[in-house]
N, C-alpha and C positions, 0 to 999 in steps of 0.2 A: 745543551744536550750532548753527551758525550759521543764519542764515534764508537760505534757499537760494529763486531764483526758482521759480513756479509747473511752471515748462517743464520743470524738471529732472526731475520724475515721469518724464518721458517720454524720459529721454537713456538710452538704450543703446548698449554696447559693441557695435563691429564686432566679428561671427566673423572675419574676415577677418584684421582687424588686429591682433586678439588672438593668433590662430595662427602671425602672420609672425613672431615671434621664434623660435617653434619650428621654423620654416621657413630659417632661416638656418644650423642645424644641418647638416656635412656631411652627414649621413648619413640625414637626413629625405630625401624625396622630397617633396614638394608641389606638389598637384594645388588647394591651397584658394584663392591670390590670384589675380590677372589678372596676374601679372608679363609685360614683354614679355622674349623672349629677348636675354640681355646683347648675342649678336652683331648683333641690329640696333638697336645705339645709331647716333647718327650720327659720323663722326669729329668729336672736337673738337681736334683740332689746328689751329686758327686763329692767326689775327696778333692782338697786343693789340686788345682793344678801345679805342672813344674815350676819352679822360681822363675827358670831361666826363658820363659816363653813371655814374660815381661819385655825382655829385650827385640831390636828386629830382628828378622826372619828373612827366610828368602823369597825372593819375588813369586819362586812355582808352589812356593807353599812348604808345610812338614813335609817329610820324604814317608811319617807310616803312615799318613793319610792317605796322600796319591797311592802310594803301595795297594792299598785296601778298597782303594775306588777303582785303580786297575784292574783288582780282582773280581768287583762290581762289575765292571763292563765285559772282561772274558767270560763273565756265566750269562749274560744279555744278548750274545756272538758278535760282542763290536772289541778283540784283543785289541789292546796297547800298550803299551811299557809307561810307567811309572815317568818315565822321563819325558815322556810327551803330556802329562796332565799339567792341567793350570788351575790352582786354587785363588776363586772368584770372590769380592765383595755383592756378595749375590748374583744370580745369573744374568741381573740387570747388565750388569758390568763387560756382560760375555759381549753382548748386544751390542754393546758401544763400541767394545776393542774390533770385533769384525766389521764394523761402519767405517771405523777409523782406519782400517788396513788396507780396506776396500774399494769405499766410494767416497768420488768426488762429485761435483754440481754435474749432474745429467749421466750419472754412471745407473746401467740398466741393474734393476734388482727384480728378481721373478718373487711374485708371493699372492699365496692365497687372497680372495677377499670374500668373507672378511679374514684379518687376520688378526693377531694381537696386535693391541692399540700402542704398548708401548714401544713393541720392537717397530712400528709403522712412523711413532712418532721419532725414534732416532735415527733412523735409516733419511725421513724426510727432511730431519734437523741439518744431514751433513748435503742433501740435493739428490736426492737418489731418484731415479726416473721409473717408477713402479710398472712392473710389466705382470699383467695379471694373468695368472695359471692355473691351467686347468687340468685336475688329475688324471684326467682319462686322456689327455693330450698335451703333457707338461710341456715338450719342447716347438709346441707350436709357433711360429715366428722367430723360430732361435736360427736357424737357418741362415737366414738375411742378416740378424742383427742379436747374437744371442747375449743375454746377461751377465753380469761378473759376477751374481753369486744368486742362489734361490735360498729363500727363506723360507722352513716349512715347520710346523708342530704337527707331526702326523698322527700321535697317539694322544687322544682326546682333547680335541685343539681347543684353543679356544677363540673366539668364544662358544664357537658352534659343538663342544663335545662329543665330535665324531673321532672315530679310528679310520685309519684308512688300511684298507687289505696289501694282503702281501703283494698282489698281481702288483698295485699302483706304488707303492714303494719301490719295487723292481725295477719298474717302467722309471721312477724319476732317478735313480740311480742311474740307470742305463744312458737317460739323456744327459746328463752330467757329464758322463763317460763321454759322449761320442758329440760335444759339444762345448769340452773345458772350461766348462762350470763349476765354482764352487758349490757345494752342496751344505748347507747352514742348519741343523736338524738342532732347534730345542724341545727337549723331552721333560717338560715339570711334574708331569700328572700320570707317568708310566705304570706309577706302585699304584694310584689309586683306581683299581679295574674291578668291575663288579658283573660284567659280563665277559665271556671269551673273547676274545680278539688279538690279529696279528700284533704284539708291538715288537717285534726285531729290530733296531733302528736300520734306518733307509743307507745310511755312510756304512755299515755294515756291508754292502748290496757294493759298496763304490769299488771302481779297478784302476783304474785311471787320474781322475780328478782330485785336487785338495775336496778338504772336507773340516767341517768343524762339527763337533756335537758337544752340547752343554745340558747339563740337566741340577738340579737344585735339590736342599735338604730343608726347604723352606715347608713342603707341603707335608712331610714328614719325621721331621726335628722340631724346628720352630724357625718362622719367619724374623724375627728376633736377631737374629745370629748374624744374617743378611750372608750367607755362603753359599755358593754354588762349585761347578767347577766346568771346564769346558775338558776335550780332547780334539787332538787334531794331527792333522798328515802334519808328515814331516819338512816339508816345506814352511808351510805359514805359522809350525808353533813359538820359534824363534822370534819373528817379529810380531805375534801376538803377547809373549812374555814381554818385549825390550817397550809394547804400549802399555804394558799393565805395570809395569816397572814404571816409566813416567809420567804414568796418571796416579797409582797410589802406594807405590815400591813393596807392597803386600798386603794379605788379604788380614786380618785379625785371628792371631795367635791363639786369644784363647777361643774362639769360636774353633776353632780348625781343633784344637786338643776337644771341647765338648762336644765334638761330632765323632770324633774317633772312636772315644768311650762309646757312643750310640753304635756304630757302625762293629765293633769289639761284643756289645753285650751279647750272651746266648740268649736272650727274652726278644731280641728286635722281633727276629720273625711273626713268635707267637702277638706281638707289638703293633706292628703293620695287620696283620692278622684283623683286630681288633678296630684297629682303625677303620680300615677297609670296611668291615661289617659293618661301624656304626654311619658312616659317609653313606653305605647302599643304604639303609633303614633308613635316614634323611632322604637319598632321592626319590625313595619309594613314596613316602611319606607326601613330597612335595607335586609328585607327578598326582596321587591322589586328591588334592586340592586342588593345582590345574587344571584338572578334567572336573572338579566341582565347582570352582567359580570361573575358570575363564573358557568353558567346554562352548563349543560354537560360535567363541569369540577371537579365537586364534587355535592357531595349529602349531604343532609342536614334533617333536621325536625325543622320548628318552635317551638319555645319555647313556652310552655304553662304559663311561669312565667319565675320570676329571671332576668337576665342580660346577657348573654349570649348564642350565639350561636355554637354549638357541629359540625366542617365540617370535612367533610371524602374527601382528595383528592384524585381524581383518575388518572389513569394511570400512574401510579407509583411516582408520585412525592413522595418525601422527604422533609419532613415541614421542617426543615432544610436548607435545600439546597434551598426551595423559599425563608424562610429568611434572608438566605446570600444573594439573591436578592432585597428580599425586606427594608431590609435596611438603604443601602445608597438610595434608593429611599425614604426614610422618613415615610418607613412603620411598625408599628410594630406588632406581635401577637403573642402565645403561642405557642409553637409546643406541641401535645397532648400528647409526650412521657413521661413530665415534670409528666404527673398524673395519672402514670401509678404506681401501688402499686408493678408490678414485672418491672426486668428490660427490655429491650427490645423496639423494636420499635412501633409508632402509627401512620399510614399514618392521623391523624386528627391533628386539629389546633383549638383552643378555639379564640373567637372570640368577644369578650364585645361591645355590640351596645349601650351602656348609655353614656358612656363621651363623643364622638367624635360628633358633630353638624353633622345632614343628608348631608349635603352639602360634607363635607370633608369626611363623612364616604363611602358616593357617590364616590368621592376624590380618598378613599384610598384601594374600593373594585376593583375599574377600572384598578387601578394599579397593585391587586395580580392578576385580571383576565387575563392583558395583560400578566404578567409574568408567569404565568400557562401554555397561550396556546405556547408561545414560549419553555417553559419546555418542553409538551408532544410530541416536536419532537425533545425532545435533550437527548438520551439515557447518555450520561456523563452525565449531570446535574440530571440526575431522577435519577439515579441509577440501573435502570434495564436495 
């Protein structure tokens, strides 16, 4: 057996990722990834790109792109100059470079729970000692022993698809401030908002503190492209570039020119537009079924944005144990334990209503419903 680094104790498989091959199956329904819906890819039918974008590039990316995303974030109220942006091999990537800048075995990281699985799983990959936060009191115990960075998706997080208000934004900004904390804001899901809500980013709010914010063209371009891009204080952007330099010395040339032309066209808006409207008509769509096949069998809150919907089963089920049901019936979805920052159980299930067509999503809620009420009077199967 080879001598494998110490790290690797702690590398686990994504649920997620593990399931998408099963998920590519006609006849699966899947409710388990964040897929965006195929039809809002953006068109890529473009003219050639330049010759010379064949060649490398530089590590922060094209200069009209950053230009053009700077300008993205001065109208969002987060200004930055062009020279502080980092174009990402997807926002995965953002994830890694602030693990790697940041934390060693037992370096404190404040973060929601649940919070996303995969930023949970690389923050756990490098030994990060999760300190769990609470909105209405983020900097509780920071005092004695504060963190070296919080990690937060505060506009329609996932998996749970809440926004957080301006007051709680403020407030984590503030503890930031007055406790030299980095402040780690990923924003993937801002454009897709179907209700009002604050989303001003929170590093916005900062006076003090580094700060990193990352956000993605994955849910509004195409996942495809695998592009994000981070910003950040001028302290940490140098050593976040000199990591991203030698982990993959740039992000892909022509994804970065195929986003620009999106980011360039005069149709985006009307675009996103569109998008937007068809994502809310899905969650309407899906919260209608929810309350017709899982009504009295869980609880729930629509999502005010994002992709996802946040369910709490009740009477004792074990999202587990419905997924060994659901299954082989061609069903798939998250059990909520996967993003959970401690260990431990979570009577919830994440629930992505963008990929699957109403019809099948119709499909494939009627099926956990039937399996649910046949649970609640099967003390084996629930576990209580």
């Amino acid at each position: 057996m080879p001598r494998l680094s110490e790290r690797t104790a702690d590398l686990r498989a994504s649920p997620v990722r593990a399931m998408l091959e099963a998920s590519q199956r006609p006849e699966v329904i899947s409710f388990a990834g964040g897929l965006p819906d195929f039809e809002s890819f953006a068109d890529l039918a473009l003219p050639p790109p330049p010759r010379e974008l064949l060649q490398y590039g530089p590590t922060e990316g094209e200069r009209d792109l950053r230009e053009a995303i700077a300008g993205e974030l001065a109208a969002i109220g987060l200004p930055c100059p062009p020279e502080r942006i980092l174009l990402l091999s997807g926002s995965q990537q953002g994830i890694d470079l602030a693990a790697k800048l940041v934390v060693d075995r037992g370096t404190g990281v404040a973060v929601e729970s649940p919070s996303y699985l995969a930023a949970l799983q690389v923050f756990r990959f490098f030994g990060a000692d999760f300190r769990l936060m609470r909105r209405d009191d983020p900097a509780k115990g920071w005092s004695q022993d504060p963190p070296a960075i919080a990690y937060v998706t505060p506009t329609f997080q996932n998996p749970t698809g809440e926004c957080w208000t301006a007051a709680e934004r403020a407030r984590l900004a503030a503890a930031c401030d007055a406790h030299d904390v980095i402040l780690f804001e990923d924003d993937p899901y801002r454009d897709l908002a179907y209700e009002p809500c604050d989303r001003q980013p929170a590093c916005a709010q900062v006076r003090r503190a580094s700060w990193i914010y990352q956000s993605s063209f994955s849910k509004t371009v195409a996942p495809g492209l695998r592009l994000g891009f981070l910003a950040a204080s001028e302290d940490l952007f140098t050593p976040l570039t000199r990591l991203k330099q030698a982990s993959d010395l740039h992000s892909n040339r022509l994804s970065q020119w195929t986003v620009l032309q999106y980011l360039k066209d005069p149709g985006r808006p009307a675009r996103v537009a569109r998008i937007v409207a068809g994502y809310k008509r899905k969650r309407d769509l899906f919260a209608a079924a929810l309350e017709k096949h899982l009504g009295g069998l869980a609880d729930w809150q629509v999502p005010p944005g994002g992709l996802f919907f946040w369910v709490t089963l009740r009477n004792g089920v074990k999202p587990q144990a419905l997924l060994d049901l659901a299954l082989p019936r061609g069903v798939l979805f998250t059990p909520g334990e996967h993003f959970l920052a401690e260990e431990g159980e979570s009577p919830a299930i994440r629930l992505n209503f963008s990929a699957a067509d109403p019809a099948d999503a119709e499909r494939g809620l009627a099926i956990l419903g039937g399996l649910l009420r046949g649970m609640a009077t099967a003390p084996a199967v629930t576990g209580v």
